[in-house]
N, CA, C, O and CB atoms as a CASP TS submission, in Angstrom:
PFRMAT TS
TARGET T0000
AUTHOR 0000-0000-0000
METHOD Language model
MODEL 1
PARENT N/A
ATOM      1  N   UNK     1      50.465 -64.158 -31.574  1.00  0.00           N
ATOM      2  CA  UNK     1      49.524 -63.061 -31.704  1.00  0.00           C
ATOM      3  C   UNK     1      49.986 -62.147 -32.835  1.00  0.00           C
ATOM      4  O   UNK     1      51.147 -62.262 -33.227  1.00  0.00           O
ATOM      5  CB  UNK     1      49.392 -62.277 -30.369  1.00  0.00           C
ATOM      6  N   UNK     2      49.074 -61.140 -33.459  1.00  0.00           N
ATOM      7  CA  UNK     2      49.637 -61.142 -34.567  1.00  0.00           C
ATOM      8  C   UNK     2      48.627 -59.542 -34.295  1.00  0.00           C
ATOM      9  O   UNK     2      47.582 -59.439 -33.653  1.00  0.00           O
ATOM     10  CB  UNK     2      49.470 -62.571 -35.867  1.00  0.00           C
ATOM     11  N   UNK     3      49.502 -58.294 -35.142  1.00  0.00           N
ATOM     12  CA  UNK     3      48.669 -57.107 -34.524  1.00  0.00           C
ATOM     13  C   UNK     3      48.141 -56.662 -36.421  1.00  0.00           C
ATOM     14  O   UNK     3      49.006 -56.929 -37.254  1.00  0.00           O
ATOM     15  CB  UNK     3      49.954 -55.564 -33.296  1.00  0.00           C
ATOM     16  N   UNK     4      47.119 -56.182 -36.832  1.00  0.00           N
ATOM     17  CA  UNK     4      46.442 -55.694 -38.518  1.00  0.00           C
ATOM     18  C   UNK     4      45.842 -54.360 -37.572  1.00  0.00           C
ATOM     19  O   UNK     4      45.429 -54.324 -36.413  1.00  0.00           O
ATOM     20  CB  UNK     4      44.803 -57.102 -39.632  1.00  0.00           C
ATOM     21  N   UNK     5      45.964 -53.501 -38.421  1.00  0.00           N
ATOM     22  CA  UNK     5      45.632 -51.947 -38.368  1.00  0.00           C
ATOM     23  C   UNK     5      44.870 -51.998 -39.763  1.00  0.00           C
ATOM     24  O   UNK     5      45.229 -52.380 -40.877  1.00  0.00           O
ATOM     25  CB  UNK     5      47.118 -50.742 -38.284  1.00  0.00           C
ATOM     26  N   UNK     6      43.639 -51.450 -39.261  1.00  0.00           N
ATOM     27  CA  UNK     6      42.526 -51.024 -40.334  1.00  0.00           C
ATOM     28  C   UNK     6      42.152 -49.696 -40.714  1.00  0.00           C
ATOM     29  O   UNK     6      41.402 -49.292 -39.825  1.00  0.00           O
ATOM     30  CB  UNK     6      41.359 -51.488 -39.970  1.00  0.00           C
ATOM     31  N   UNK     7      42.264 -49.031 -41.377  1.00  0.00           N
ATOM     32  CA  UNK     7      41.801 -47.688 -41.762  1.00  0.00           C
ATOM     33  C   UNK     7      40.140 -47.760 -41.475  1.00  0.00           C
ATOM     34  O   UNK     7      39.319 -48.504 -42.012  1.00  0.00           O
ATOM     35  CB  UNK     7      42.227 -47.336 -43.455  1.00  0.00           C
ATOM     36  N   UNK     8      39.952 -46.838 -40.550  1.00  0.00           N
ATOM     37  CA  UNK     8      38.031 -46.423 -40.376  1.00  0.00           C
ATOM     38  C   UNK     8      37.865 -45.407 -40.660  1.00  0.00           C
ATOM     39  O   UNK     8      38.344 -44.527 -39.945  1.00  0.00           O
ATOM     40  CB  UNK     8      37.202 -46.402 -39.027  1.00  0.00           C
ATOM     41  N   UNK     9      37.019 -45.015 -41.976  1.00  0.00           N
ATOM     42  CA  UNK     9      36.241 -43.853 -42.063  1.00  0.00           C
ATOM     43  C   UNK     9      35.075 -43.693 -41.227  1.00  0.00           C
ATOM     44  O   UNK     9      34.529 -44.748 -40.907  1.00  0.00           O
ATOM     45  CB  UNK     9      35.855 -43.718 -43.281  1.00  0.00           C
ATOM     46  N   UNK    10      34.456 -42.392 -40.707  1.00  0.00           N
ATOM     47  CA  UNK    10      33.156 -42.119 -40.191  1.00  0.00           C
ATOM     48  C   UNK    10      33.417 -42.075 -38.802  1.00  0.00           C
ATOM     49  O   UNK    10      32.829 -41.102 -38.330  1.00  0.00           O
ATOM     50  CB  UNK    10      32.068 -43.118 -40.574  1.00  0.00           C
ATOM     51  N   UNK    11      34.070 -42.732 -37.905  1.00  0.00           N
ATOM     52  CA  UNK    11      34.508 -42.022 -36.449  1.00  0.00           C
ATOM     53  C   UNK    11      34.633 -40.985 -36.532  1.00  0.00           C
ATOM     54  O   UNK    11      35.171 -40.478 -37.517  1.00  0.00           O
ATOM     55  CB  UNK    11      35.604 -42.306 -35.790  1.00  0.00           C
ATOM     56  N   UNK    12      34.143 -40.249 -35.443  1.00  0.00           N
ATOM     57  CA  UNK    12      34.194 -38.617 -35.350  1.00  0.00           C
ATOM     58  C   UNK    12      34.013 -38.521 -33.151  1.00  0.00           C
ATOM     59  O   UNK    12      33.978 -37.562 -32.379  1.00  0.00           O
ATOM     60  CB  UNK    12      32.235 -37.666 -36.662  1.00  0.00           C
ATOM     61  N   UNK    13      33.964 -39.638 -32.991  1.00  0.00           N
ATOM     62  CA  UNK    13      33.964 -39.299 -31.528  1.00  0.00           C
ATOM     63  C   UNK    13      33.846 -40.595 -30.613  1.00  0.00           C
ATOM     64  O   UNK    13      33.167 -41.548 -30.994  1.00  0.00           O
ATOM     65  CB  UNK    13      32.742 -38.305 -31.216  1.00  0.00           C
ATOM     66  N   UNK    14      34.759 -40.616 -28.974  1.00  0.00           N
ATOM     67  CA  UNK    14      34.920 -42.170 -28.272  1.00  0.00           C
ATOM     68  C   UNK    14      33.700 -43.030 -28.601  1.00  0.00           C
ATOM     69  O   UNK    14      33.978 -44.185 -28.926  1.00  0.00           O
ATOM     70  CB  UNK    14      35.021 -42.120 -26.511  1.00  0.00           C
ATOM     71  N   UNK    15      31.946 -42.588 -28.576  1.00  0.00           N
ATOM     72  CA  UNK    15      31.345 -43.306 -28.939  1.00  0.00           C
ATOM     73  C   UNK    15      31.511 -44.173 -30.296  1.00  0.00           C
ATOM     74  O   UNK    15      31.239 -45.365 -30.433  1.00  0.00           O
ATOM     75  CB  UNK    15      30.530 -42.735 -28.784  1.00  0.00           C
ATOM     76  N   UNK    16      31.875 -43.542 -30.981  1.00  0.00           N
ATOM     77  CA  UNK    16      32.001 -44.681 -32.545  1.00  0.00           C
ATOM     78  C   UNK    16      33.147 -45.453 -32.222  1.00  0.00           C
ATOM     79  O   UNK    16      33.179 -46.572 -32.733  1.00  0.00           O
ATOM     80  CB  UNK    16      32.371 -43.842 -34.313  1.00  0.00           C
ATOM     81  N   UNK    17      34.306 -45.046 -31.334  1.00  0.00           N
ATOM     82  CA  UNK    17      35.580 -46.173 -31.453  1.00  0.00           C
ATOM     83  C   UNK    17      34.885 -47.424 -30.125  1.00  0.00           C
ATOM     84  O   UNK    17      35.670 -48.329 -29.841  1.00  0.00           O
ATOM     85  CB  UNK    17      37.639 -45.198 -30.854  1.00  0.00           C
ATOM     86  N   UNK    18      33.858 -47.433 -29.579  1.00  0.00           N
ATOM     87  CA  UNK    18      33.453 -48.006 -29.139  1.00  0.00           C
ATOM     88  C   UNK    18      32.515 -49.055 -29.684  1.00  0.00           C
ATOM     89  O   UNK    18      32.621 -50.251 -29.411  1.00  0.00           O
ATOM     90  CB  UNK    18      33.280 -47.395 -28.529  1.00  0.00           C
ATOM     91  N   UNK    19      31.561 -48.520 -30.495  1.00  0.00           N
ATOM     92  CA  UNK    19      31.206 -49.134 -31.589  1.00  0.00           C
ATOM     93  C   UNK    19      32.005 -50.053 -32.290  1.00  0.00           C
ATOM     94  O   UNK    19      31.675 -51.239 -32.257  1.00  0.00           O
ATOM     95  CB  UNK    19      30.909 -48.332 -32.307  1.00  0.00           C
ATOM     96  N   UNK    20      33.239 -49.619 -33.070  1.00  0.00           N
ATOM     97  CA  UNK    20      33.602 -49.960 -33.590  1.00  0.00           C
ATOM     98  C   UNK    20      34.696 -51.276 -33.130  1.00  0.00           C
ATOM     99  O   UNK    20      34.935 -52.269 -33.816  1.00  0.00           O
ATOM    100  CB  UNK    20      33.706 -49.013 -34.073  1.00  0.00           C
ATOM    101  N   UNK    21      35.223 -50.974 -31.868  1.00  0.00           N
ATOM    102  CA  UNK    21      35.628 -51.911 -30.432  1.00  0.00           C
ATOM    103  C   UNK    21      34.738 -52.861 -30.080  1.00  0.00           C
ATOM    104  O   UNK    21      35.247 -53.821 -29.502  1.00  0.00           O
ATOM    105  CB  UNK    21      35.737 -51.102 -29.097  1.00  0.00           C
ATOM    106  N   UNK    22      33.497 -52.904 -30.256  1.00  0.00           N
ATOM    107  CA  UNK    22      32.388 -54.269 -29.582  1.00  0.00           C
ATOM    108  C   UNK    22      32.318 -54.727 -31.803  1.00  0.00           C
ATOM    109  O   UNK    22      33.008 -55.730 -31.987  1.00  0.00           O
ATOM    110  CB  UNK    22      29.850 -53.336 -28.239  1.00  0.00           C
ATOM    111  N   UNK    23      31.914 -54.386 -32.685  1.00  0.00           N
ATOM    112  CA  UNK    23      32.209 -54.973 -33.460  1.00  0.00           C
ATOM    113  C   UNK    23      33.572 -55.708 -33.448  1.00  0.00           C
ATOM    114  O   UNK    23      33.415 -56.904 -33.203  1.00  0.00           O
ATOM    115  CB  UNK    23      31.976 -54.292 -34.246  1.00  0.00           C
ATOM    116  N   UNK    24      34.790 -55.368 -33.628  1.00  0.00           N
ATOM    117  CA  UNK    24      35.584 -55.954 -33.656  1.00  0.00           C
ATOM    118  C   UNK    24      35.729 -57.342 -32.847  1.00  0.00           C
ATOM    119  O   UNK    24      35.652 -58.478 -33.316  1.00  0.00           O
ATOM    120  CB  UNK    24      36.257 -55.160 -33.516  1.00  0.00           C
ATOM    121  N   UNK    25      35.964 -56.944 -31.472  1.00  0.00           N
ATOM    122  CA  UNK    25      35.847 -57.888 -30.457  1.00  0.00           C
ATOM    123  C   UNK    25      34.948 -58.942 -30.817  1.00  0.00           C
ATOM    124  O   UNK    25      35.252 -60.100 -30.530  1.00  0.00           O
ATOM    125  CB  UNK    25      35.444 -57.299 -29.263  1.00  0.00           C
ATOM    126  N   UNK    26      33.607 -58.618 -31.561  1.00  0.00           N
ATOM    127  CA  UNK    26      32.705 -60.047 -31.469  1.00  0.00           C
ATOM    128  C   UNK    26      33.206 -61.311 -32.718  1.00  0.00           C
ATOM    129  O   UNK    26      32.519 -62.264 -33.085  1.00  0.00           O
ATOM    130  CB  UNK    26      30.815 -59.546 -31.823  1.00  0.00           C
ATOM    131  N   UNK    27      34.303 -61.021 -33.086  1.00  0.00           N
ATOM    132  CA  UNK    27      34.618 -61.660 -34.017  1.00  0.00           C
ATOM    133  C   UNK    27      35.764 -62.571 -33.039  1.00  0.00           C
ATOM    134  O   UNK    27      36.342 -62.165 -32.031  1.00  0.00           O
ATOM    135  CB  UNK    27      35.036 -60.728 -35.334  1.00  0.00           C
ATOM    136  N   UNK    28      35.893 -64.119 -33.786  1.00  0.00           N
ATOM    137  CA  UNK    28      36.036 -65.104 -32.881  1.00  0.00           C
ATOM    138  C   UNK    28      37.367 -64.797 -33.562  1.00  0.00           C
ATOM    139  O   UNK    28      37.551 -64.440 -34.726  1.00  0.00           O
ATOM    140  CB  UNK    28      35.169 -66.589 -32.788  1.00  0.00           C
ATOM    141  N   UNK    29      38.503 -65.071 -32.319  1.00  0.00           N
ATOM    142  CA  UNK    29      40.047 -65.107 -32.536  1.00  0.00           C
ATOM    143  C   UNK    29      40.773 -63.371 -32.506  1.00  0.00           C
ATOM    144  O   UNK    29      41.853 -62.973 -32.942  1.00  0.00           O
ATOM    145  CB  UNK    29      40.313 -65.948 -34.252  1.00  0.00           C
ATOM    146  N   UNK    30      39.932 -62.815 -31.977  1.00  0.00           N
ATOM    147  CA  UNK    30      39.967 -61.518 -31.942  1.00  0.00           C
ATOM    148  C   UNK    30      40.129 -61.345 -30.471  1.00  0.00           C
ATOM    149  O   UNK    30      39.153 -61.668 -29.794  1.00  0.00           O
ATOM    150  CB  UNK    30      38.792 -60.846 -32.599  1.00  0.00           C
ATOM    151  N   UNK    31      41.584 -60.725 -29.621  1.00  0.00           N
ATOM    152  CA  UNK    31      41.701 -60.574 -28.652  1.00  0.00           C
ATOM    153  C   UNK    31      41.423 -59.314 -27.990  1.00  0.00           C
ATOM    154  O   UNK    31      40.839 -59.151 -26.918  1.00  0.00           O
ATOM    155  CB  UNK    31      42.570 -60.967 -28.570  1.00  0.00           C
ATOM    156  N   UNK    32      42.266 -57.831 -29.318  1.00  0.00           N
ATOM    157  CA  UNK    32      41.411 -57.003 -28.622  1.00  0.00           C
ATOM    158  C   UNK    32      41.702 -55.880 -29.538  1.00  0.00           C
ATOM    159  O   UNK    32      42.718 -56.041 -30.214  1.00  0.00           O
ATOM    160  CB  UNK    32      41.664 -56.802 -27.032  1.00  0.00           C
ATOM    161  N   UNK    33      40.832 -54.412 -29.778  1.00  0.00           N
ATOM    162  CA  UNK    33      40.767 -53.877 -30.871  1.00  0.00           C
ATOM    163  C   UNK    33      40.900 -52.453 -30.137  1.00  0.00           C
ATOM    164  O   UNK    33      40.146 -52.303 -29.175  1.00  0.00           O
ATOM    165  CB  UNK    33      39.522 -54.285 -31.794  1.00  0.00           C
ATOM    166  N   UNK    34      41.558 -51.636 -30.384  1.00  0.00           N
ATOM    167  CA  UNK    34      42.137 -50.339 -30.036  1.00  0.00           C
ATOM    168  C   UNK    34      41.640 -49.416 -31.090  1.00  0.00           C
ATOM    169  O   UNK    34      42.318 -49.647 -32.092  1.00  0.00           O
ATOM    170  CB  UNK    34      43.719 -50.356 -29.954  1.00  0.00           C
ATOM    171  N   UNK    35      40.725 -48.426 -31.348  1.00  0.00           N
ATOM    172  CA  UNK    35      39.859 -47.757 -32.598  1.00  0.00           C
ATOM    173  C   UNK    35      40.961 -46.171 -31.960  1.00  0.00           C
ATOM    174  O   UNK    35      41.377 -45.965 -30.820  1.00  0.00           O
ATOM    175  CB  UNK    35      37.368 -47.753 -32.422  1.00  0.00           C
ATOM    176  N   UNK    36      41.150 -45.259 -33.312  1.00  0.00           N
ATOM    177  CA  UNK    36      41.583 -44.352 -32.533  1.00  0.00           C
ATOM    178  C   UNK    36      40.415 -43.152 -33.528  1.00  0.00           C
ATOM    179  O   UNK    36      40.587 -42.992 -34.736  1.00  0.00           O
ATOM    180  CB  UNK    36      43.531 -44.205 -32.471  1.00  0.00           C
ATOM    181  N   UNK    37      39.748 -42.723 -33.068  1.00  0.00           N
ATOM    182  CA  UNK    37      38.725 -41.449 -34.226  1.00  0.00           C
ATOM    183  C   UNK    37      39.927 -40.439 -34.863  1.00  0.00           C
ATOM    184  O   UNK    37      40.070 -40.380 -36.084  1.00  0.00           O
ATOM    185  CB  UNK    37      37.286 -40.080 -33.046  1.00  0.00           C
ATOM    186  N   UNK    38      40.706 -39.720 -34.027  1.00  0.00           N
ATOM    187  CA  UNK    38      41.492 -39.227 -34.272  1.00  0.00           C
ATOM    188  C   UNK    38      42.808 -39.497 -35.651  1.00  0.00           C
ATOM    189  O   UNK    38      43.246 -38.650 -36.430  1.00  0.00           O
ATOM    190  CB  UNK    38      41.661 -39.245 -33.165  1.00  0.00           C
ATOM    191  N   UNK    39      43.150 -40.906 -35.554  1.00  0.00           N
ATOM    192  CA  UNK    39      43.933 -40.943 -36.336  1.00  0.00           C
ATOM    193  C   UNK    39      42.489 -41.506 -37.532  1.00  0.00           C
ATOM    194  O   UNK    39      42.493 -41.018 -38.662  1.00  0.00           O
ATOM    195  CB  UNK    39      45.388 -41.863 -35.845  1.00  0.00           C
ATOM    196  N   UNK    40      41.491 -42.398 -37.186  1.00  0.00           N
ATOM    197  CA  UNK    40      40.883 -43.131 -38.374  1.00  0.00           C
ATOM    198  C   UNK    40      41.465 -44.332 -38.369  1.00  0.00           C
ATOM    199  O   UNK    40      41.484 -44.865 -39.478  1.00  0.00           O
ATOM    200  CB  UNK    40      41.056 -42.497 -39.726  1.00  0.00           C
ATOM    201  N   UNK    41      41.936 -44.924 -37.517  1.00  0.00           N
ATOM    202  CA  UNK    41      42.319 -46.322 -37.764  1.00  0.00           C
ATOM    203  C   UNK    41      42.125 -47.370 -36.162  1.00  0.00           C
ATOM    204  O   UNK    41      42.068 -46.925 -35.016  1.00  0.00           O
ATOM    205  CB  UNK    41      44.097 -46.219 -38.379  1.00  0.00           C
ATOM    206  N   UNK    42      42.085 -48.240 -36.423  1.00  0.00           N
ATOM    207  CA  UNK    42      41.733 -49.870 -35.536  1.00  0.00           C
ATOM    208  C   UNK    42      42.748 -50.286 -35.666  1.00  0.00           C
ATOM    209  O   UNK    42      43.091 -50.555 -36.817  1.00  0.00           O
ATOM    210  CB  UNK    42      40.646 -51.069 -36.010  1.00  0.00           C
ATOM    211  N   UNK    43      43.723 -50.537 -34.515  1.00  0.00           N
ATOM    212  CA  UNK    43      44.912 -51.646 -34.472  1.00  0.00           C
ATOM    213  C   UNK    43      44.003 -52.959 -33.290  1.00  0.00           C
ATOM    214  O   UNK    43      43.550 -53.002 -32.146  1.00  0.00           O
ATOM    215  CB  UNK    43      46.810 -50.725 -33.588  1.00  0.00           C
ATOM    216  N   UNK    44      44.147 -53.821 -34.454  1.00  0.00           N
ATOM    217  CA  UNK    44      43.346 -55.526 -33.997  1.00  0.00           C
ATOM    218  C   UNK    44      44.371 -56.579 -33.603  1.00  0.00           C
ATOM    219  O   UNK    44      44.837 -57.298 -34.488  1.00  0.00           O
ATOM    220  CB  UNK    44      42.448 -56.382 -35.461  1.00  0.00           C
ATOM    221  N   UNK    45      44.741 -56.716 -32.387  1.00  0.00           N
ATOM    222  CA  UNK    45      45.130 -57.779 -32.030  1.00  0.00           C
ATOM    223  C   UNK    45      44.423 -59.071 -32.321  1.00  0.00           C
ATOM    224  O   UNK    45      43.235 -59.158 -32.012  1.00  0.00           O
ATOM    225  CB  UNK    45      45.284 -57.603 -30.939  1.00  0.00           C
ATOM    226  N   UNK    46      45.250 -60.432 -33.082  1.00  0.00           N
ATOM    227  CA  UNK    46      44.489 -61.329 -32.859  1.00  0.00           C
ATOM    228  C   UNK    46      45.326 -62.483 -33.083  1.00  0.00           C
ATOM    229  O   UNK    46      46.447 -62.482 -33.592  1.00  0.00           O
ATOM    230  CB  UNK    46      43.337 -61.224 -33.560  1.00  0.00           C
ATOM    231  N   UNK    47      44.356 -63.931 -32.449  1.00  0.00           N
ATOM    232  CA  UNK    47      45.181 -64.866 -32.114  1.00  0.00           C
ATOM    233  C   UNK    47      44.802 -66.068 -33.359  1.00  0.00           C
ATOM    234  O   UNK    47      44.207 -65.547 -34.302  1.00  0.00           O
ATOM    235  CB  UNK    47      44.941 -65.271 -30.466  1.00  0.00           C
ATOM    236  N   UNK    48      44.885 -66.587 -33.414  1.00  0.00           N
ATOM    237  CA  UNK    48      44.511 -67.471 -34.369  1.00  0.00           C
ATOM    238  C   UNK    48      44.370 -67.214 -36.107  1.00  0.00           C
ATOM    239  O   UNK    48      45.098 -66.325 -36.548  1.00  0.00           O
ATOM    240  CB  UNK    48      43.335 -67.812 -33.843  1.00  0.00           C
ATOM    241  N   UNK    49      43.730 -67.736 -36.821  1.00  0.00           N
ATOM    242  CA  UNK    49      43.608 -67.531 -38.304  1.00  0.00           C
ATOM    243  C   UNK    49      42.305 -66.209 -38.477  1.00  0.00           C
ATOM    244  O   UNK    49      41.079 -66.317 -38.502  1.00  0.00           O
ATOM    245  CB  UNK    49      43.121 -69.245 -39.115  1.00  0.00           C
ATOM    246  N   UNK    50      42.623 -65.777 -38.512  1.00  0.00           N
ATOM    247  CA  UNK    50      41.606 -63.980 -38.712  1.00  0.00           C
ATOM    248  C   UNK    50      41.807 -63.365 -40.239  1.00  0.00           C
ATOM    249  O   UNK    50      42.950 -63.224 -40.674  1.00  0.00           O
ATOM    250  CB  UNK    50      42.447 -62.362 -37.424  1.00  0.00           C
ATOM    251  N   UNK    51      40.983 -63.109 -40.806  1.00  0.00           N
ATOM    252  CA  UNK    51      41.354 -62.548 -41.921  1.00  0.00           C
ATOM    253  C   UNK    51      41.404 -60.891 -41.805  1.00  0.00           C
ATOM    254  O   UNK    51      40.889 -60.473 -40.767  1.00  0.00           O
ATOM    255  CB  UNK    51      40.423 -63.067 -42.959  1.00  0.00           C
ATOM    256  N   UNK    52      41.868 -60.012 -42.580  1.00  0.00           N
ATOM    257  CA  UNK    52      41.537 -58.522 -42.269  1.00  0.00           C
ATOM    258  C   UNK    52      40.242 -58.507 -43.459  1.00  0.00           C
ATOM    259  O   UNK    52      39.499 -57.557 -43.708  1.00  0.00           O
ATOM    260  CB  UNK    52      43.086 -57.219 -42.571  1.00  0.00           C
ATOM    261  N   UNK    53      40.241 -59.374 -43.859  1.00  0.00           N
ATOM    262  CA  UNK    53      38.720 -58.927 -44.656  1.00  0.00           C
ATOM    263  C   UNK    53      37.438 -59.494 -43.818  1.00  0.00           C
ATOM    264  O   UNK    53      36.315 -59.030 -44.017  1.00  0.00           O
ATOM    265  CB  UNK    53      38.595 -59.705 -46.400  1.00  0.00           C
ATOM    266  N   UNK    54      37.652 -60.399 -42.987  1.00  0.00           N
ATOM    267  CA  UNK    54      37.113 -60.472 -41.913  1.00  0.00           C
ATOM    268  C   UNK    54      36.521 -59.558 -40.394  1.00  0.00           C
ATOM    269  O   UNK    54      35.579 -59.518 -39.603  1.00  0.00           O
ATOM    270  CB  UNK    54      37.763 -61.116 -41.813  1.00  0.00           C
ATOM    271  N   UNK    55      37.980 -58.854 -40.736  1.00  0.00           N
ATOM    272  CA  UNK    55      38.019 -57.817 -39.972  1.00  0.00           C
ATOM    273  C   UNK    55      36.963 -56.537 -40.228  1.00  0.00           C
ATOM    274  O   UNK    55      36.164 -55.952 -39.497  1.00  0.00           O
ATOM    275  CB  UNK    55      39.336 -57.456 -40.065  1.00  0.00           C
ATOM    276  N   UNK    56      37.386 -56.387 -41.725  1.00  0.00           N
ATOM    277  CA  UNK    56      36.568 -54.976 -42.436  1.00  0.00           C
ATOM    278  C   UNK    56      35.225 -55.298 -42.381  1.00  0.00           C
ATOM    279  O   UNK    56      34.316 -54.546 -42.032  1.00  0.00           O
ATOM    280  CB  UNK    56      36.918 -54.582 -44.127  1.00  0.00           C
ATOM    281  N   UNK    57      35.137 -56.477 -42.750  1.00  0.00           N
ATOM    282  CA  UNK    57      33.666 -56.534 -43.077  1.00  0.00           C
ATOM    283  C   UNK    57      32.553 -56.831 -41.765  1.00  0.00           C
ATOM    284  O   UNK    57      31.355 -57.061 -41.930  1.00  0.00           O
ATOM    285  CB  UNK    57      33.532 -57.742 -44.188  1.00  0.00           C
ATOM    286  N   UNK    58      33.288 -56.764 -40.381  1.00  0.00           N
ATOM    287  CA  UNK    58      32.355 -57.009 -38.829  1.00  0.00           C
ATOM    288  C   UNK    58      32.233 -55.095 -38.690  1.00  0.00           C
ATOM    289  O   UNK    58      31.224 -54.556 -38.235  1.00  0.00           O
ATOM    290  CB  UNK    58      33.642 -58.149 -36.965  1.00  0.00           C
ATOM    291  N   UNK    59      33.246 -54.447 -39.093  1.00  0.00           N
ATOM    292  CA  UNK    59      33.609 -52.995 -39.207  1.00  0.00           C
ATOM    293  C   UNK    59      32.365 -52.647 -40.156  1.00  0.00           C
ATOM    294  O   UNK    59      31.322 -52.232 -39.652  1.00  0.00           O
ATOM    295  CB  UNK    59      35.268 -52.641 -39.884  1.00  0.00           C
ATOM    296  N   UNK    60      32.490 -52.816 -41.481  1.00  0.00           N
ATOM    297  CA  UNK    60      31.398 -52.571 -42.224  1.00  0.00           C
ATOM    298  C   UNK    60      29.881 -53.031 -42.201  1.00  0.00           C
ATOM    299  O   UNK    60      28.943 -52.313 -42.547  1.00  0.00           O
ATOM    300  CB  UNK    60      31.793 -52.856 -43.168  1.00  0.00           C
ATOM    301  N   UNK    61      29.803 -54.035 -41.846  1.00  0.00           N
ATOM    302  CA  UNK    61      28.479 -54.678 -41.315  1.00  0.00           C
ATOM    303  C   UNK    61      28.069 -53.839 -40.662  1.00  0.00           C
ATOM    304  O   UNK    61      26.885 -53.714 -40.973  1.00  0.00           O
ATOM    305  CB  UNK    61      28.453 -55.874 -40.567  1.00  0.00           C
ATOM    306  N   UNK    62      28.493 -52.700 -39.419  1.00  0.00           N
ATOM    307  CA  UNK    62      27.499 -51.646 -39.104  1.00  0.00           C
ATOM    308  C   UNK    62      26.511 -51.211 -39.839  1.00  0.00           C
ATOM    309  O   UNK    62      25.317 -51.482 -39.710  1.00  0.00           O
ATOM    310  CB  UNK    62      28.001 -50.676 -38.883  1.00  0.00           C
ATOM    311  N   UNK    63      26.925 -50.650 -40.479  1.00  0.00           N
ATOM    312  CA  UNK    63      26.580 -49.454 -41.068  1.00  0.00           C
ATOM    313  C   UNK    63      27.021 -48.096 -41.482  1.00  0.00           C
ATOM    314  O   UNK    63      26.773 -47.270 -42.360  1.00  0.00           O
ATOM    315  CB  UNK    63      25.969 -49.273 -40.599  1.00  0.00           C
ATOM    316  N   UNK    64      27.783 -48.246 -40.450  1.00  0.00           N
ATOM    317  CA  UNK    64      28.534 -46.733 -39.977  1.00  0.00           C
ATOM    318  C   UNK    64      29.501 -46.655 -40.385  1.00  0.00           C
ATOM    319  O   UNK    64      29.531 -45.932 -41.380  1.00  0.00           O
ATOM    320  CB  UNK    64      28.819 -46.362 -38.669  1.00  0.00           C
ATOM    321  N   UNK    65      30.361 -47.047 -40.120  1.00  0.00           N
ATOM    322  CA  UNK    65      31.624 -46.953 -40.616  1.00  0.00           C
ATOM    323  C   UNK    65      32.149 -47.635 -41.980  1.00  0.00           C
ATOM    324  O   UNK    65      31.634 -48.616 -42.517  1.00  0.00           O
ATOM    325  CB  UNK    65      32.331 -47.384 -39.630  1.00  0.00           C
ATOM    326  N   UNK    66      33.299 -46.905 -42.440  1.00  0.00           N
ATOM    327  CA  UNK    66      33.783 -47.873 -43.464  1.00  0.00           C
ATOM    328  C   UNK    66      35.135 -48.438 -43.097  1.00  0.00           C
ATOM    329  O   UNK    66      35.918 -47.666 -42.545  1.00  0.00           O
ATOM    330  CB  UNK    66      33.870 -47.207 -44.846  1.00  0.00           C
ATOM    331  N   UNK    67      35.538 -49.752 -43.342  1.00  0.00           N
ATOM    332  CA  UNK    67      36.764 -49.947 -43.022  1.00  0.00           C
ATOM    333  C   UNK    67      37.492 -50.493 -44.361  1.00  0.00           C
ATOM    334  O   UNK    67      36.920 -50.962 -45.345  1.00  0.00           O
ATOM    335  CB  UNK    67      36.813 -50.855 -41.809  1.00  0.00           C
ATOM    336  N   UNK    68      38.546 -50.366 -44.217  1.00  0.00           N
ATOM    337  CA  UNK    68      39.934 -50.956 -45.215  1.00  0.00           C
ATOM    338  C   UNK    68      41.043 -51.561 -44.412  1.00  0.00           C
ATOM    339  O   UNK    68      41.216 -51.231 -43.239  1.00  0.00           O
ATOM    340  CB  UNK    68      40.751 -49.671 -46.109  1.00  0.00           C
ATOM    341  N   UNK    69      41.938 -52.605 -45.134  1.00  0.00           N
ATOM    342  CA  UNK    69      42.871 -53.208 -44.376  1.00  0.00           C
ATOM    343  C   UNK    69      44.381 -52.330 -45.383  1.00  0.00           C
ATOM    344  O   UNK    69      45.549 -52.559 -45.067  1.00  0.00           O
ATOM    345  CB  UNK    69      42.618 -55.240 -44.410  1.00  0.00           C
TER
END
């Protein structure tokens, strides 16, 4: 298992790290995604071959947010 922390802009409250928690999660090999609004960042547990640009871009595909690895 292998842990990538993503920088998220645009969280401002538990609803967006939730958001941003069911994006993550729906990505395959992705065990489990911890969003914090407060700090601005996603620590992503994951198991298998995952990319963090993979990562950013299920993050960015919102709309809402922006992410960086």
């Amino acid at each position: 298992m292998t842990q990538v922390e993503l920088k998220v802009k645009g969280m401002t409250c538990s609803h967006c790290e939730m958001r941003v928690r069911k994006a993550l999660e729906a990505v395959s090999g992705v065990d489990s995604a911890k969003p914090d609004h407060k700090k601005g960042v996603a620590v992503v547990e994951v198991s298998g071959d995952v990319s963090a640009e993979t990562l950013t871009k299920a993050v960015n595909d919102t709309g809402l947010y922006e992410a960086t690895a």
